[in-house]
C-alpha positions as CSV (number, residue, x, y, z in Angstrom):
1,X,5.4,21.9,-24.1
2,X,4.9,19.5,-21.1
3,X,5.6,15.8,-21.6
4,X,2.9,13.6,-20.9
5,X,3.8,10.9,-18.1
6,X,1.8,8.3,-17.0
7,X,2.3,6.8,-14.0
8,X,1.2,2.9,-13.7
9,X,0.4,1.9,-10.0
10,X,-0.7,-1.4,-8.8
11,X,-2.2,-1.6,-5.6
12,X,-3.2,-4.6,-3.0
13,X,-4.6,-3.6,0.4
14,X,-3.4,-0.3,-0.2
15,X,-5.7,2.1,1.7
16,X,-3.5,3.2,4.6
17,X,-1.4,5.1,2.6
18,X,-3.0,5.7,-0.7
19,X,-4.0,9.2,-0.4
20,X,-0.5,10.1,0.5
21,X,0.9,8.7,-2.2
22,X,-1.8,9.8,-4.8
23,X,-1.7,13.2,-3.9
24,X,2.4,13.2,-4.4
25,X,2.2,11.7,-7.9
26,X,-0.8,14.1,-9.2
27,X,1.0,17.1,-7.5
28,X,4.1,16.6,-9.4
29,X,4.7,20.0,-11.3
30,X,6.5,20.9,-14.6
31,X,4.7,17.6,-16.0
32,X,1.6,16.3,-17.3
33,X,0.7,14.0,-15.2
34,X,-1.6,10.8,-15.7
35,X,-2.0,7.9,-13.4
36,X,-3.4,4.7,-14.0
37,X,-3.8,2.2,-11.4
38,X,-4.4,-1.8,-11.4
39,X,-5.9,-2.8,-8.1
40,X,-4.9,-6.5,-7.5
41,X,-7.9,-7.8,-5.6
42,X,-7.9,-5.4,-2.8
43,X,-10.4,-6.5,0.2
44,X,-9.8,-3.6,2.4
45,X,-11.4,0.0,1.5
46,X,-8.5,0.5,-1.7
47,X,-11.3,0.0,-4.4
48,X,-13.6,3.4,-2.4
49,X,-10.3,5.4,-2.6
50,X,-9.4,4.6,-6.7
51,X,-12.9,5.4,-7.2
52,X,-13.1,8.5,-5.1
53,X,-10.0,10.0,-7.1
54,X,-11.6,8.7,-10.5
55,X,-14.8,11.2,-10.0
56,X,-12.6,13.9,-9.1
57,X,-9.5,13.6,-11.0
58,X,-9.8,13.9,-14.9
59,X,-6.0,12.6,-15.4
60,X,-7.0,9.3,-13.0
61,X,-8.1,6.0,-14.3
62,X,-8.0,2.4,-12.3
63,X,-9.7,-0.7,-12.9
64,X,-9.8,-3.9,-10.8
65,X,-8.5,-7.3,-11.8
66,X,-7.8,-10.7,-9.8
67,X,-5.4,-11.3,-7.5
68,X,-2.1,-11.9,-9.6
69,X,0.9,-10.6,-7.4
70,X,2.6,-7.1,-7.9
71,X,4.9,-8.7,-11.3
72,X,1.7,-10.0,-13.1
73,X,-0.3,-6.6,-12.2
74,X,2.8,-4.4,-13.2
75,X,2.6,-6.3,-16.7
76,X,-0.9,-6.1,-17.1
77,X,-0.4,-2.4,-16.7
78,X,2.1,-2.2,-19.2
79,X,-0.5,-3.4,-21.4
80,X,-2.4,-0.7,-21.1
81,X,0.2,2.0,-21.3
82,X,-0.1,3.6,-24.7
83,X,0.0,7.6,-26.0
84,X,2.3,9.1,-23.4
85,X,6.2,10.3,-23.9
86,X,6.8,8.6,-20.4
C-alpha cells in the first residue's frame, strides 16, 4: 500500500513558475499524492492557476487567505493537515 502524502504549499505572486512546480509535486510516483495550497493574497494571475488545477485535479485543494507572510501561511496550513501518513 501507498502512503498518503500531502504536500502543503503556500503561494504569493506565484504564477511564473506555478505550473512547473505543480506538475513536479502531482507527478511524483510510488506515492499518493495530495496537495493543498494556501494562497497568501496573491494579486497576480496565482488564484486562475490554483483554480485551474482544482477542476482538473481530484487530489488538489487551495483556498485563499490574507496576506500573512510565508511563516503565518505555513502554520495556517498545518492547521488544516489532517488524515495523511506524511
Amino acid at each position: 500500500m501507498q502512503s498518503r502524502v500531502l504536500v502543503l504549499v503556500s503561494t504569493y505572486n506565484g504564477e511564473r513558475f506555478l505550473r512547473q512546480q505543480l506538475d513536479s509535486i502531482i507527478g511524483q510516483q510510488g506515492v499518493n499524492v495530495s496537495v493543498l495550497v494556501r494562497d497568501d493574497g496573491s494579486s497576480d494571475d496565482t488564484i486562475q492557476i490554483l483554480d485551474d488545477y482544482a477542476k482538473k485535479k481530484p487530489n488538489f485543494q487551495y483556498y485563499q487567505g490574507r496576506n500573512a507572510g510565508s511563516c503565518m501561511s505555513f502554520f495556517d496550513l498545518l492547521k488544516h493537515a489532517e488524515g495523511f501518513d506524511y
